[in-house]
C-alpha positions in Angstrom: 42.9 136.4 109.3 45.2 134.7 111.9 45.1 131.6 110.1 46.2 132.8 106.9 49.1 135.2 108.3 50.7 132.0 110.2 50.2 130.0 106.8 52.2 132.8 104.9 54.8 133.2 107.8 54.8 129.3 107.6 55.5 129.2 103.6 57.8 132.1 103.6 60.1 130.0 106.5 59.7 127.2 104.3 61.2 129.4 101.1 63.6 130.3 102.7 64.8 126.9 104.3 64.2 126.0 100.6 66.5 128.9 99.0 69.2 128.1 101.5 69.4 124.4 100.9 69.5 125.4 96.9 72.3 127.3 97.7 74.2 125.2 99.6 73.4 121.8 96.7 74.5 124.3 93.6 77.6 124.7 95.3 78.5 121.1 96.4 77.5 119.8 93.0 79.7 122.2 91.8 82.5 120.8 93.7 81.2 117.3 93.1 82.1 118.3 89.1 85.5 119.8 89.6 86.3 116.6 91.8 85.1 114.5 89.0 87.0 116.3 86.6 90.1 116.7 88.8 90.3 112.7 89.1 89.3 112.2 85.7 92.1 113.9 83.7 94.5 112.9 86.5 93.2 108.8 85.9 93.7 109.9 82.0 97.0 111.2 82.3 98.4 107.8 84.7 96.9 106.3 81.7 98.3 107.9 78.5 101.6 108.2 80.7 101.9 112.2 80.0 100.9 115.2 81.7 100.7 118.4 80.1 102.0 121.8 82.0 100.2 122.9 84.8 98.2 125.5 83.2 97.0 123.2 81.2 95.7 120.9 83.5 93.9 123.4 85.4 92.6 124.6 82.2 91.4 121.0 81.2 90.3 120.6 84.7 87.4 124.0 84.5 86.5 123.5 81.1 85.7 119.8 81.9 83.7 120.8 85.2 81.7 123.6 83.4 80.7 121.1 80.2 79.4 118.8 83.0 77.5 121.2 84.7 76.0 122.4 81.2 75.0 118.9 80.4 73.5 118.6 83.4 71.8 121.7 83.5 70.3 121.0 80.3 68.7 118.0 81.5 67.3 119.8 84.4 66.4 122.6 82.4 64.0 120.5 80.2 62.7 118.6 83.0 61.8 121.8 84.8 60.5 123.9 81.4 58.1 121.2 80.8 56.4 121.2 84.4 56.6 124.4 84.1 54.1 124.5 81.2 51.8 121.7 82.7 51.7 124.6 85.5 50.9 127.2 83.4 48.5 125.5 81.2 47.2 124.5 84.6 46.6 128.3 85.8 45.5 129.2 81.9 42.5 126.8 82.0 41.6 127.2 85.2 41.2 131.3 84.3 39.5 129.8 81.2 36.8 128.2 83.3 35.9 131.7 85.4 35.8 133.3 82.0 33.0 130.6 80.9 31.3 131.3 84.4 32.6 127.9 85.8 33.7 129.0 89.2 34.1 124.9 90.6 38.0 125.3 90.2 40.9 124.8 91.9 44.7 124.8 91.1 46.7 122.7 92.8 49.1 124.5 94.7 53.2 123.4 95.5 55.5 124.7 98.1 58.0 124.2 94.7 56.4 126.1 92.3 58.5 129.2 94.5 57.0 132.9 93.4 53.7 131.6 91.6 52.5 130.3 95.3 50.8 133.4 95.9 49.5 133.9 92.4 48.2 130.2 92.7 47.0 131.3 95.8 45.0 134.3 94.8 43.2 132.3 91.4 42.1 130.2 94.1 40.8 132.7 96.5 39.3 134.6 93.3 37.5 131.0 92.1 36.4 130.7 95.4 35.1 134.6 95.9 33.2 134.6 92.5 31.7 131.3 92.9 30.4 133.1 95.9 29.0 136.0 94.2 27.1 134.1 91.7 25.4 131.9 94.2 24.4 135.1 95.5 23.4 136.8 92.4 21.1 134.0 91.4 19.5 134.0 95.5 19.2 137.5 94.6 17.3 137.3 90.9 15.3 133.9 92.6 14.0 136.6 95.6 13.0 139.0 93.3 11.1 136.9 91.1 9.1 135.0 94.1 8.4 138.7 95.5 7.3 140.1 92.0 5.4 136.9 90.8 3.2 136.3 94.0 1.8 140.2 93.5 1.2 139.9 90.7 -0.5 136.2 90.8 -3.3 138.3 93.2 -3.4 141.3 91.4 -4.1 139.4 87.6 -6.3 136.9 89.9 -8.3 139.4 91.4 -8.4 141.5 88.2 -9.9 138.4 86.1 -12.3 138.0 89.7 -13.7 141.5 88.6 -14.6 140.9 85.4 -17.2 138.7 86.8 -20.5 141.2 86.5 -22.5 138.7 89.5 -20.6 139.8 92.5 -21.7 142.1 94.9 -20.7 145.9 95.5 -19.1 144.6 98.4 -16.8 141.6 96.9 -15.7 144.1 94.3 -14.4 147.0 96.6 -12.6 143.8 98.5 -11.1 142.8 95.9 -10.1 146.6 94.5 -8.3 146.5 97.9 -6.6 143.9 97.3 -5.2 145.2 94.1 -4.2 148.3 95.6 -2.3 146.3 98.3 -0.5 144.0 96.0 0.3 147.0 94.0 1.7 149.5 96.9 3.8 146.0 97.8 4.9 146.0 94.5 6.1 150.2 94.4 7.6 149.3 97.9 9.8 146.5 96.3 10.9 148.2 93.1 11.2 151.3 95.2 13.5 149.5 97.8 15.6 147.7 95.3 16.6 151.1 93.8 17.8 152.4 96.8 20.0 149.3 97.7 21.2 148.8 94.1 22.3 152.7 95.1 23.5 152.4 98.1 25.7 149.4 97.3 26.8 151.5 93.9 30.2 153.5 94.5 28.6 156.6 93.0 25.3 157.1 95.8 25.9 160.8 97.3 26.9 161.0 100.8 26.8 164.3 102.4 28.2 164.4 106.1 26.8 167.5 108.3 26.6 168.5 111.8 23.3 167.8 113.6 21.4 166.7 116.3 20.3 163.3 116.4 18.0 162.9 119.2 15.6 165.3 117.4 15.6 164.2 114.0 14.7 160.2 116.1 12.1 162.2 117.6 10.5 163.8 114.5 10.4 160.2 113.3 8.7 159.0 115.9 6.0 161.6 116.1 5.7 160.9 112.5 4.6 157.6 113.0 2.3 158.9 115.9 -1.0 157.9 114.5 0.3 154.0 114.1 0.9 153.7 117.8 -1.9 155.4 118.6 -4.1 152.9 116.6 -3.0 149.9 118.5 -2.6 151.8 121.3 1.0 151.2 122.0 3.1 152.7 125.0 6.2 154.5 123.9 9.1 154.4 126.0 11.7 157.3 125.0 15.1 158.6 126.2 16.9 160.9 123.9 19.6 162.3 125.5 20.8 165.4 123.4 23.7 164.1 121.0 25.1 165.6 117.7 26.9 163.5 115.5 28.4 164.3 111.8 26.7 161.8 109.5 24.5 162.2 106.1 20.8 163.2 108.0 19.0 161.6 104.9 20.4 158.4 104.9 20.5 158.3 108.7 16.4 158.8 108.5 15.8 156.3 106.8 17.8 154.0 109.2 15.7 155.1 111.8 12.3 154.9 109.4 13.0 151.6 108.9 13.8 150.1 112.5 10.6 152.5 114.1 8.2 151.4 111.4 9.4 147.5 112.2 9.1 148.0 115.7 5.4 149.9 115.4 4.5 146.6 112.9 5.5 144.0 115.0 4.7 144.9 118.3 1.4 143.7 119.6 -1.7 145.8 120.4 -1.1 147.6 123.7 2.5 146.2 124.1 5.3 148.7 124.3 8.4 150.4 122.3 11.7 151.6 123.6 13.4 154.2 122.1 16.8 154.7 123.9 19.9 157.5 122.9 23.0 158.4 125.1 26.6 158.7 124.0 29.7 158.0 125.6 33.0 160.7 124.3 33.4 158.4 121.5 30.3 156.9 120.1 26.4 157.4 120.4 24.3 154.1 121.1 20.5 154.2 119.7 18.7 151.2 121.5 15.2 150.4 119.5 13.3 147.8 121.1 9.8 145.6 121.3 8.2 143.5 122.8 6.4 141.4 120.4 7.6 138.2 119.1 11.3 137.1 119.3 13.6 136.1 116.2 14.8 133.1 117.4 18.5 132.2 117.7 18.9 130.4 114.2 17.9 133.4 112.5 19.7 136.3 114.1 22.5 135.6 112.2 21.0 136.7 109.0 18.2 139.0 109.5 20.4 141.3 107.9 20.3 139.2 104.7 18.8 140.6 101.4 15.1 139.0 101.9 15.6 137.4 104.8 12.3 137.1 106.3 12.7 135.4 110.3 8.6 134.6 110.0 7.9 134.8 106.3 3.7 134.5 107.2 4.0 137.1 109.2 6.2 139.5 106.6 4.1 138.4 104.2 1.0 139.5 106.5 2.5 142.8 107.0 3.6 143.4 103.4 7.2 143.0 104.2 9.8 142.0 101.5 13.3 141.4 103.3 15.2 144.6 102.3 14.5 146.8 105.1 17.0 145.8 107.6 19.6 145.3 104.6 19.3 148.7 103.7 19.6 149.6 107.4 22.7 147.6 107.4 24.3 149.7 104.2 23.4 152.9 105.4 25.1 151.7 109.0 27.9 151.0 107.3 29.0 153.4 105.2 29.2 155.6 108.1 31.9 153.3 109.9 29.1 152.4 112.5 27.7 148.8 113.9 24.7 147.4 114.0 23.1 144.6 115.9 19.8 143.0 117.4 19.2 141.2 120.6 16.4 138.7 120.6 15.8 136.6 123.5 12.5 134.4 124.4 10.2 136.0 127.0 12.2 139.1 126.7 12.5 142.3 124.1 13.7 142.5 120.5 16.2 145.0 120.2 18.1 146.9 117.7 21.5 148.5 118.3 23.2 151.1 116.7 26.2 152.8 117.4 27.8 155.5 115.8 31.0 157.3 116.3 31.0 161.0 117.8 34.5 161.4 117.3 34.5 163.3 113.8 31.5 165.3 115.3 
């Protein structure tokens, strides 16, 4: 952002360095032509041997200096007109090319080409930008595909494995499972990618109240009791009393996803923090575990649409990538951060602060 304020501070010197010396040419060409004239008619006159009045002369003198300056003009004129329109067919076909879905263009940009710099600029930018959101439209269709296809690879395998009227009772309530499995994957992914394609929508309700965080984080977690429970997991939890304005249904599932994550991928007997406090201007929900760490490579996009730091172990656990994205959404559309701190040999741990001071 730094960069591109000094470039514009930079060009807009430069214009005006630019204007000045304009200024300061247009009018020593125009004394250049009155000079020219002046001597002229005054070489004419010594010649002819006769000078008219004075009036006349002077009158000779501007109407000579002006017709050089139109001829000259002229020239320039249509030297100038027809770069112009190499630099607008330029612009036209490059605009062309986005309109075809060809976003690999660039327009050359010149310091001379004066008030179209930033309008060069910006087709630029907007080549650049789109190119960008197609790459990540087709990622996004490619993702949904792979997660669709390989569910329903099992479940038409598995289906076809049923048909067969030799195997046992026992293979053919395995495989039923199976099915199921695949299939609940399957609602969780359709399910998922309505509530992002919502979220990131300009039209998804959001309905700010007054309310107490630290218990609606506690209802969540004794919601999830009888998952910790099973692997017998120690639960570490702090809520100091804090009341933020925010939308409470969007906010739960913030704190759905991240619990649910933690409970998932911590290991049998290991431990989950659950941390709240608040300063006078923000409150800071620490969420934490201590089961494998995302290592440093992947931090950087494990908010990513279907991202997956281990993809086995996602794809163990039924995960499809969208979780922590929709986390992420929800995060910010209420002006908050979030973040995760993932060392090796220490916790995982998700931040997320919030600020108090429209509460």
């Amino acid at each position: 952002m730094k960069r591109k304020a000094r470039r514009k501070d930079h060009r807009s010197r430069g214009q005006r360095i630019r204007g000045t010396l304009f200024a300061v040419g247009f009018f020593l060409l125009i004394i250049l032509y009155w000079l020219a004239a002046f001597y002229g008619t005054e070489w004419l006159y010594t010649y002819i041997d006769k000078r008219p009045s004075e009036v006349i002369v002077q009158l000779i003198n501007c109407i000579s200096g002006m017709f050089l300056w139109g001829v000259t003009m002229t020239f320039l004129g249509r030297f100038f007109r027809s770069e112009q329109m190499k630099f607008f067919k330029t612009m036209i076909a490059a605009i062309q090319s986005m309109s075809r879905g060809d976003f690999n263009v660039s327009v050359d940009n010149n310091p001379h080409n004066g008030p179209f710099v930033e309008l060069v600029d910006s087709i630029n930018n907007m080549a650049v930008e789109l190119g960008q959101l197609e790459k990540m439209r087709q990622e996004f269709i490619s993702n949904v595909s792979h997660e669709i296809q390989s569910p329903l690879t099992s479940i038409s395998g598995f289906s076809r494995a049923l048909q067969n009227e030799t195997i046992t009772l026992e293979e053919r309530k395995h495989y039923l499972e199976i099915i199921e499995a695949e299939s609940t994957r399957l609602s969780k992914l359709s399910d998922n990618l309505l509530k992002l394609s919502s979220l990131e929508s300009q039209h998804h309700p959001f309905e700010p109240k007054s309310y107490r965080l630290d218990k609606q984080i506690r209802n969540h977690i004794l919601a999830c009791e009888p998952q910790w429970i099973e692997k017998n997991i120690e639960m570490d939890i702090e809520l100091e009393p804090v009341t933020l304005s925010g939308d409470e249904d969007l906010l739960s599932q913030v704190w759905t996803n991240l619990i649910h994550n933690a409970v998932k991928f911590t290991p049998v007997g290991g431990t989950i923090g659950v941390h709240v406090e608040s300063t006078r201007k923000e409150a800071i929900i620490r969420i934490s575990n201590n089961g494998a760490n995302i290592s440093e490579e992947d931090l950087p996009h494990i908010f990513e649409r279907f991202y997956k730091a281990d993809k086995s172990r996602n794809r163990a656990y039924g995960g499809n990538g969208l979780g922590l994205s929709i986390v992420k959404k929800i995060i910010d559309m209420h002006a908050g951060t979030v973040s995760v701190e993932s060392k090796p040999g220490k916790k995982t741990t998700f931040i997320v602060r919030l600020s108090l001071l429209d509460s």
